[in-house]
Backbone as ProteinMPNN parsed JSONL, in Angstrom:
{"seq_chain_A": "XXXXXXXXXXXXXXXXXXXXXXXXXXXXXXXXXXXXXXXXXXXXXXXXXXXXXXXXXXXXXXXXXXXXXXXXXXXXXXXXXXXXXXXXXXXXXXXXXXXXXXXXXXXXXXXXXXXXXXXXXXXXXXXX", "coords_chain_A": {"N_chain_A": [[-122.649, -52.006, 95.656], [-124.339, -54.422, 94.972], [-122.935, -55.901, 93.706], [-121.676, -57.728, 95.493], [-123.799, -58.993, 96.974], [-124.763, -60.921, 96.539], [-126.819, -61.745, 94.964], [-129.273, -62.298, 96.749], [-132.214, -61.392, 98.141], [-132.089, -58.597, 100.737], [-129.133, -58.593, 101.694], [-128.064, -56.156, 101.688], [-128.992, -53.139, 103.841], [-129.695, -49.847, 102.667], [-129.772, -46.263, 103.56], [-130.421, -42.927, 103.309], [-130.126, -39.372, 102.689], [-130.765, -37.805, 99.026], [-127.12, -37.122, 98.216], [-124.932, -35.562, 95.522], [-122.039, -36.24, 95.592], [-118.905, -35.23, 94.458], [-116.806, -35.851, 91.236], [-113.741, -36.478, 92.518], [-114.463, -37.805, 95.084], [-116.447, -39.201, 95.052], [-115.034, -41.672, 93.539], [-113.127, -42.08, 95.564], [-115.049, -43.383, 97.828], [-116.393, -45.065, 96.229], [-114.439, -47.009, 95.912], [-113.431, -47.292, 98.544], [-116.039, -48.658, 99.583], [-115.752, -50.779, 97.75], [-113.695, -52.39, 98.897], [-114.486, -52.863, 101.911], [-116.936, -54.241, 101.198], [-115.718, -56.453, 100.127], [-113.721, -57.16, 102.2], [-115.754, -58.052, 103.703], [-116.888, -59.972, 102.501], [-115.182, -62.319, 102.503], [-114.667, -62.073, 105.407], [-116.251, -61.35, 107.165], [-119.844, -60.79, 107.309], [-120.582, -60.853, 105.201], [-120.34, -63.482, 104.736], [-121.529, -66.159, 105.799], [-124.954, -66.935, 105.663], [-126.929, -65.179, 106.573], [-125.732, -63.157, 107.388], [-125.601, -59.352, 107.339], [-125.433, -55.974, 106.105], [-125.482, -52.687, 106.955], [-125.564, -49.915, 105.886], [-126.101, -46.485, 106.086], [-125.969, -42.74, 105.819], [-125.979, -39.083, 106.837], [-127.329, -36.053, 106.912], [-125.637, -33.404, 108.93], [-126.372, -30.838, 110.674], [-126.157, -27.214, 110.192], [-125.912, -25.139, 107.262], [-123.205, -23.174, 106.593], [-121.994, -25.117, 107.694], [-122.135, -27.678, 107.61], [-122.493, -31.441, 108.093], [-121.031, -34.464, 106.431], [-122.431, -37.484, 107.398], [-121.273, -40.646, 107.615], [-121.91, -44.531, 107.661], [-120.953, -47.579, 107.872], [-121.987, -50.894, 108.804], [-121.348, -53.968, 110.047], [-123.636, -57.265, 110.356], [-124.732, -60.132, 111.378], [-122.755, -61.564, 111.187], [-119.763, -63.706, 111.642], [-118.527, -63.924, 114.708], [-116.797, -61.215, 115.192], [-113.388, -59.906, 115.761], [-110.684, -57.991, 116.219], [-108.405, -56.786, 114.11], [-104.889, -58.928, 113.707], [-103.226, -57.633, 112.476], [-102.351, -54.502, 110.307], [-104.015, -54.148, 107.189], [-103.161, -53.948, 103.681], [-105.606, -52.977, 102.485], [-106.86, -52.101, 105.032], [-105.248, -49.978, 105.742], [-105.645, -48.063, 103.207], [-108.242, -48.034, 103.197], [-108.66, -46.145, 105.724], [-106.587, -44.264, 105.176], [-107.312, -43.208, 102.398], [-109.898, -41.874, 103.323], [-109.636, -40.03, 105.253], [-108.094, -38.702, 104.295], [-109.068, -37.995, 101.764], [-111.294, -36.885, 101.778], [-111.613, -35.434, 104.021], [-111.831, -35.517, 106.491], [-113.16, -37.3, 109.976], [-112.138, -40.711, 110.348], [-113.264, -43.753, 111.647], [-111.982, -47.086, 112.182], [-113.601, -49.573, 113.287], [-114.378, -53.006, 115.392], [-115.798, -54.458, 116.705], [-117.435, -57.235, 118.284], [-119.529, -57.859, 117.107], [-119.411, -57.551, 114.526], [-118.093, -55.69, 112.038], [-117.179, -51.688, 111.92], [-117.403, -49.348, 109.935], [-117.23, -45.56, 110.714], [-117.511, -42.324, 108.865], [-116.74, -38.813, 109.066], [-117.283, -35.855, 107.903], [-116.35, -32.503, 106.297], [-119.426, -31.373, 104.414], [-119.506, -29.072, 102.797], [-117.037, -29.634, 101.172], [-116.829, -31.546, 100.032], [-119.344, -32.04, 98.3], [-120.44, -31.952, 94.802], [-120.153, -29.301, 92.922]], "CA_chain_A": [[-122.707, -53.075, 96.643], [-125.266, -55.327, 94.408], [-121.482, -57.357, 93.289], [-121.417, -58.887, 96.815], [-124.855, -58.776, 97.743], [-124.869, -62.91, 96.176], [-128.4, -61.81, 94.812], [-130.228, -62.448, 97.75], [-132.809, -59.921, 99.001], [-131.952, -58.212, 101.939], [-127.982, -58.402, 102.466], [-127.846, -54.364, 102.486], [-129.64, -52.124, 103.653], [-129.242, -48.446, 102.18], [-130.149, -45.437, 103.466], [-129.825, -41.485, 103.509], [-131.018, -38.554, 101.781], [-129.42, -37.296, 97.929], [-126.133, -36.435, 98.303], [-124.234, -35.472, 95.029], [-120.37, -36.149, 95.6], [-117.867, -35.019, 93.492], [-116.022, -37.277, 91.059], [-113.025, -37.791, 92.806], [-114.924, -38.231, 96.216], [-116.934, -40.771, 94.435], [-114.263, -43.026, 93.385], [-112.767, -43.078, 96.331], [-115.933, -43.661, 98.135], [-116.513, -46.621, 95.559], [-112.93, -48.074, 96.204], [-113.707, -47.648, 100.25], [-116.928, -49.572, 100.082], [-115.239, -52.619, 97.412], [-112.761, -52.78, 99.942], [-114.882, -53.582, 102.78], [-117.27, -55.712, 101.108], [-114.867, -57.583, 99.768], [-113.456, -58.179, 103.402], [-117.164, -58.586, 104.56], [-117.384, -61.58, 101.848], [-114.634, -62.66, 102.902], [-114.359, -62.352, 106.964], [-117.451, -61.172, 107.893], [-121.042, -60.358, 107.594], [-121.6, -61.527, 104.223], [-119.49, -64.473, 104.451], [-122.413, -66.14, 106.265], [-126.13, -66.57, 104.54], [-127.734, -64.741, 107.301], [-125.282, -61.752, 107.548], [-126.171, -57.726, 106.421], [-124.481, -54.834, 106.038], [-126.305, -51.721, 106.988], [-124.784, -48.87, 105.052], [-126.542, -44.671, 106.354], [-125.54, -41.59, 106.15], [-126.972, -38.147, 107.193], [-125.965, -34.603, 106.538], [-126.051, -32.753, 110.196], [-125.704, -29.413, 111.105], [-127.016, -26.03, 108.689], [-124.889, -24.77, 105.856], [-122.766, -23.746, 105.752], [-121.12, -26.232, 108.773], [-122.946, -29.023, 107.718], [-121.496, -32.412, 107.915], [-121.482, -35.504, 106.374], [-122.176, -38.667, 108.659], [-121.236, -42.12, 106.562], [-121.615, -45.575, 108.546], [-121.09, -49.132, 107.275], [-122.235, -51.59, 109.999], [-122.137, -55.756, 109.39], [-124.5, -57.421, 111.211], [-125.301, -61.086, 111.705], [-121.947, -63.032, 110.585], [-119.318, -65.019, 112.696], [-117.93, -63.242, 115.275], [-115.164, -60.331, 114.786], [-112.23, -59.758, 116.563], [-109.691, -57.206, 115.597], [-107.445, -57.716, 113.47], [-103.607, -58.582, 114.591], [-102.109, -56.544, 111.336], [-102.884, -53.629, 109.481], [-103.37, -54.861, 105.971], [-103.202, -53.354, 102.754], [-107.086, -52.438, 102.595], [-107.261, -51.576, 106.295], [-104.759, -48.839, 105.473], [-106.384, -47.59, 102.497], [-109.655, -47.224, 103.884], [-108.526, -45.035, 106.587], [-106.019, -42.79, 104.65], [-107.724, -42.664, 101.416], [-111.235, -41.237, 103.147], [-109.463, -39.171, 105.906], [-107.4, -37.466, 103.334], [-109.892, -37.298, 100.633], [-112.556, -35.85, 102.876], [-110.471, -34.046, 104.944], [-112.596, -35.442, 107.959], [-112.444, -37.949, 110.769], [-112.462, -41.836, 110.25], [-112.982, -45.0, 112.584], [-112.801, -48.228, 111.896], [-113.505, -50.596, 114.691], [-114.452, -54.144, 115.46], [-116.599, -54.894, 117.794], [-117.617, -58.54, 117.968], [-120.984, -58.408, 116.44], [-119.163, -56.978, 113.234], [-117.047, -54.17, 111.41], [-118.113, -50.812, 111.843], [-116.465, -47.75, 109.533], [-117.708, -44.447, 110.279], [-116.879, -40.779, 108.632], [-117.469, -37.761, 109.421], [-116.719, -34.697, 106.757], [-117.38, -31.437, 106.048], [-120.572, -31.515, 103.427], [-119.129, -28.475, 101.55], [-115.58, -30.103, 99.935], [-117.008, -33.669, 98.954], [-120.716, -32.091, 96.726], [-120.474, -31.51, 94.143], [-120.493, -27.634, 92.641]], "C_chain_A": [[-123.444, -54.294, 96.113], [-124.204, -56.383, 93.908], [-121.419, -58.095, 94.36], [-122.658, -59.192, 97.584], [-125.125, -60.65, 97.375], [-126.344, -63.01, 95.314], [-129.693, -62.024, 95.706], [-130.701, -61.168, 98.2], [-132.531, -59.538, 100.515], [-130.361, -58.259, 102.663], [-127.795, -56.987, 102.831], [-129.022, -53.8, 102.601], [-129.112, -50.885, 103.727], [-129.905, -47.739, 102.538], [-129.671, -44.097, 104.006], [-130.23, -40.43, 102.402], [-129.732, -38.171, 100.363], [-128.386, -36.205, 98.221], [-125.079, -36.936, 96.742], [-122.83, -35.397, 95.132], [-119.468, -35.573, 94.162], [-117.308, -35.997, 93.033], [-115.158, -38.084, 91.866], [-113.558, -38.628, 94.304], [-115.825, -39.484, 96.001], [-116.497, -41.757, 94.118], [-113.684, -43.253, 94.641], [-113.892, -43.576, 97.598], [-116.7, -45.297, 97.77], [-115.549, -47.18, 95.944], [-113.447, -48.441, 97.595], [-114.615, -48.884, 100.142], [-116.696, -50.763, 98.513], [-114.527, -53.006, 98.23], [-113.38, -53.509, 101.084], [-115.864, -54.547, 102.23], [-116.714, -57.085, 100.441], [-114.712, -58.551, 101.16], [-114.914, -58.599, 103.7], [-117.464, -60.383, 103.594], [-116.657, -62.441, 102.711], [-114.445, -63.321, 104.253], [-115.356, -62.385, 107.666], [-118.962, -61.559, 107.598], [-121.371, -61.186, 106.249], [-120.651, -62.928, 103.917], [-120.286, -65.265, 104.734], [-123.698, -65.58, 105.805], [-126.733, -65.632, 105.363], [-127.219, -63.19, 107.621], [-125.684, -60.631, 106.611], [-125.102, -56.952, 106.613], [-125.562, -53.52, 106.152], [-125.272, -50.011, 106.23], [-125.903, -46.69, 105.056], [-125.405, -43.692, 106.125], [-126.098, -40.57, 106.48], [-126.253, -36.921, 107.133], [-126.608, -33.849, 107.991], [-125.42, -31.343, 110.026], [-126.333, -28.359, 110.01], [-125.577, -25.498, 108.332], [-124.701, -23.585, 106.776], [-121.105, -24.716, 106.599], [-121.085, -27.224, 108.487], [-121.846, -30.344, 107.55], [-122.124, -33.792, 107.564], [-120.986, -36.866, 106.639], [-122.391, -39.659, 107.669], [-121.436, -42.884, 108.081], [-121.782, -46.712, 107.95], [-121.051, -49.998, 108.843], [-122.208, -52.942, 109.416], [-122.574, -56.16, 110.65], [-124.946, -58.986, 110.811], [-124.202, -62.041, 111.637], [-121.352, -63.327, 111.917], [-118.691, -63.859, 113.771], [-116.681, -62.676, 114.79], [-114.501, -60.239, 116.181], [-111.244, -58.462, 115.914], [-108.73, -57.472, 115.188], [-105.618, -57.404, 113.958], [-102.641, -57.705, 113.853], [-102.844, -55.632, 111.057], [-102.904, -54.015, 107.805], [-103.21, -53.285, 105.056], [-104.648, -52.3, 102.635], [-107.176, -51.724, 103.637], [-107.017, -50.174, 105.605], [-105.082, -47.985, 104.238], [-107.891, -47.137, 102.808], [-109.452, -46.011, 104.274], [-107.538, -43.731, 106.187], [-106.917, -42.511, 103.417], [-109.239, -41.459, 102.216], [-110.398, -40.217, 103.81], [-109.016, -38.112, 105.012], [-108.036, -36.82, 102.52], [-111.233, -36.398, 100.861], [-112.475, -35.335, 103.817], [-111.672, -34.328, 106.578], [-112.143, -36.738, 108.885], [-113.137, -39.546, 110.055], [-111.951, -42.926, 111.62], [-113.505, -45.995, 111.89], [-112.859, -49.119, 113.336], [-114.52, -52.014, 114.621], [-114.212, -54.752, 116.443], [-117.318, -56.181, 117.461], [-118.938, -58.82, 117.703], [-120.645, -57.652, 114.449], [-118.258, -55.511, 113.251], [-118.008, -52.964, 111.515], [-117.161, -49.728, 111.548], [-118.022, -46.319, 110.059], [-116.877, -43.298, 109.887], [-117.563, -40.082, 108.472], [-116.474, -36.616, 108.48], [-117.386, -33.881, 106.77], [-117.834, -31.542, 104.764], [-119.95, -30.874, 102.122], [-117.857, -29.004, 100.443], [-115.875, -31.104, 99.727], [-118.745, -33.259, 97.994], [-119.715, -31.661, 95.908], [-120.756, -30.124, 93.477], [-121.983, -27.869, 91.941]], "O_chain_A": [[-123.234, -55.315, 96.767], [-124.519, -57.558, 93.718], [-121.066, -59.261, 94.185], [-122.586, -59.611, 98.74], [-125.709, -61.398, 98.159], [-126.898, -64.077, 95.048], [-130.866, -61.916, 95.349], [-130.05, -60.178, 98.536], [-132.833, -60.336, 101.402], [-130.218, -58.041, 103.866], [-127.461, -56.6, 103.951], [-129.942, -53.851, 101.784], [-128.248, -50.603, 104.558], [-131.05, -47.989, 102.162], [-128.808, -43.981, 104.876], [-130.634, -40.793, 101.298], [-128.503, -38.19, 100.427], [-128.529, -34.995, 98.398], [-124.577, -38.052, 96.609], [-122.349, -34.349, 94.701], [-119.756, -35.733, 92.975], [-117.099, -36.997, 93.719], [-115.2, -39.289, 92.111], [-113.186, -39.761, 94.61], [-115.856, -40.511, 96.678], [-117.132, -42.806, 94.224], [-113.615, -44.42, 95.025], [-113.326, -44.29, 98.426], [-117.223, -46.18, 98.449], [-115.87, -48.216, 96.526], [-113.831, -49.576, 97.878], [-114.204, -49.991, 100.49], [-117.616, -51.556, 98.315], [-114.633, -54.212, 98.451], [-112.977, -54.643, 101.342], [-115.781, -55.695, 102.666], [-117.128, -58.238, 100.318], [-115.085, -59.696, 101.414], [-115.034, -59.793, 103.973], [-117.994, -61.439, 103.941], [-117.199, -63.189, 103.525], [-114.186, -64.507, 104.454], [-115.546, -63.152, 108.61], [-119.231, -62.757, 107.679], [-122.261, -62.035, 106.205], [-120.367, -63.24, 102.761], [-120.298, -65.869, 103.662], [-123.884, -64.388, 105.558], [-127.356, -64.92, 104.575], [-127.94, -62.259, 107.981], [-126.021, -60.788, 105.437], [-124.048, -57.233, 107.184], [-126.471, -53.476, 105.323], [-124.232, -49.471, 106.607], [-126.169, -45.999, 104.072], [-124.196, -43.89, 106.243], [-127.281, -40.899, 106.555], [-125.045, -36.71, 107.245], [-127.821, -33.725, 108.161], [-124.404, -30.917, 109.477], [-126.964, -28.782, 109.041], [-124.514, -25.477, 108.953], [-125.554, -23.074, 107.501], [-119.922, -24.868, 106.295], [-120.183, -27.96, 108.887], [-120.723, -30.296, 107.048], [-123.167, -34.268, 108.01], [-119.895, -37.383, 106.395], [-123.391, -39.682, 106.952], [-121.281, -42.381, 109.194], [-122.883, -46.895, 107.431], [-120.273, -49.767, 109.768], [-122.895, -53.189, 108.425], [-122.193, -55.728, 111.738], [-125.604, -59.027, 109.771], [-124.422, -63.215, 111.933], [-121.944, -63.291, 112.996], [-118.418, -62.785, 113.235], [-115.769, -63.257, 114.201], [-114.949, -60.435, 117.311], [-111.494, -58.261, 114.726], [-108.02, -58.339, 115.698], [-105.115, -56.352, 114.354], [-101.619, -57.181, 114.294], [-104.018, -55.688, 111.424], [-101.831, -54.158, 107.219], [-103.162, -52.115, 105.434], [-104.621, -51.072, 102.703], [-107.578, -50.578, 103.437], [-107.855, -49.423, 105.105], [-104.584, -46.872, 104.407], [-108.443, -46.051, 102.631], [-109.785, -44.986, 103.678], [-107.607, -42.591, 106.646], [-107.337, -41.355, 103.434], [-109.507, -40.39, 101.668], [-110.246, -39.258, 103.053], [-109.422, -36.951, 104.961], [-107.949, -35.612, 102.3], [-111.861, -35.547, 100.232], [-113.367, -34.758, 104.439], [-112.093, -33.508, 107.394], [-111.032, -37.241, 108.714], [-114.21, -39.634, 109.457], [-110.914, -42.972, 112.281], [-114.572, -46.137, 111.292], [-112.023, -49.111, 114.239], [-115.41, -52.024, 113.771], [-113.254, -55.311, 116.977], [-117.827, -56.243, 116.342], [-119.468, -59.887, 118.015], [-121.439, -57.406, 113.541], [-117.935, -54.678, 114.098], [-119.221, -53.017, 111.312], [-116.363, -49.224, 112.339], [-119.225, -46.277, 109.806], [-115.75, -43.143, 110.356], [-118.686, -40.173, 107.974], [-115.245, -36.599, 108.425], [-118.585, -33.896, 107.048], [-117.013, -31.768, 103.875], [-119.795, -31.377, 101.009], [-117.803, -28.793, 99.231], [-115.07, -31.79, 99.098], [-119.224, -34.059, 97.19], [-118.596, -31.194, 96.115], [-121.952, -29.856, 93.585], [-122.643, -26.904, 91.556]]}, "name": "protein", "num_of_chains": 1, "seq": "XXXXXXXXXXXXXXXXXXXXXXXXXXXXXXXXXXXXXXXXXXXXXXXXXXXXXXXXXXXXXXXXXXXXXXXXXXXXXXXXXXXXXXXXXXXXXXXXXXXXXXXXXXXXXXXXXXXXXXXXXXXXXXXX"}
């Protein structure tokens, strides 16, 4: 995220405890989040000097149920709206994670910003 962050302190904030992913869950994990901060340069949050991106996750539940909770939030840019197409990206987001983490995804856009979350089971995205 430090490619769209513009160098300024404080566009993301990161947090969540170590979680080892697996390769390919890692690339597409990396693809997901160039994708949105791209759009965020772009449309949203960091398009605007004052906008953030809050980026958690959290692993809930005991092994061997456990699950892991992603959330990308933007937070301060121009007002959102939803968008009237599905683009290219949209639709990549939402099939690449659902499929690749075999769990649930939302994106939505609510007018104080974009907000992905996913929810997966813990055990098929660590790493062995």
């Amino acid at each position: 995220v430090a490619l769209h962050g513009d160098g300024a302190p404080g566009r993301f904030a990161v947090s969540g405890p170590d979680v080892t992913l697996d390769a390919g869950h890692g690339l597409t994990l990396a693809l997901m989040l160039h994708e949105l901060a791209t759009n965020a340069a772009k449309y949203g949050a960091l398009s605007t000097a004052a906008g953030q991106v809050a980026i958690s996750w959290e692993v809930a539940g005991p092994e061997p149920e456990a699950r892991l909770r992603f959330r990308w939030e933007e937070i301060g840019g121009p007002p959102v709206a939803p968008p009237t197409r599905s683009g290219f990206g949209t639709r990549l987001i939402a099939r690449s994670l659902s499929h690749d983490f075999g769990g649930a995804v939302s994106l939505g856009f609510p007018p104080t910003g974009a907000v992905l979350t996913l929810e997966a089971p813990l055990a098929s995205v660590v790493a062995a």
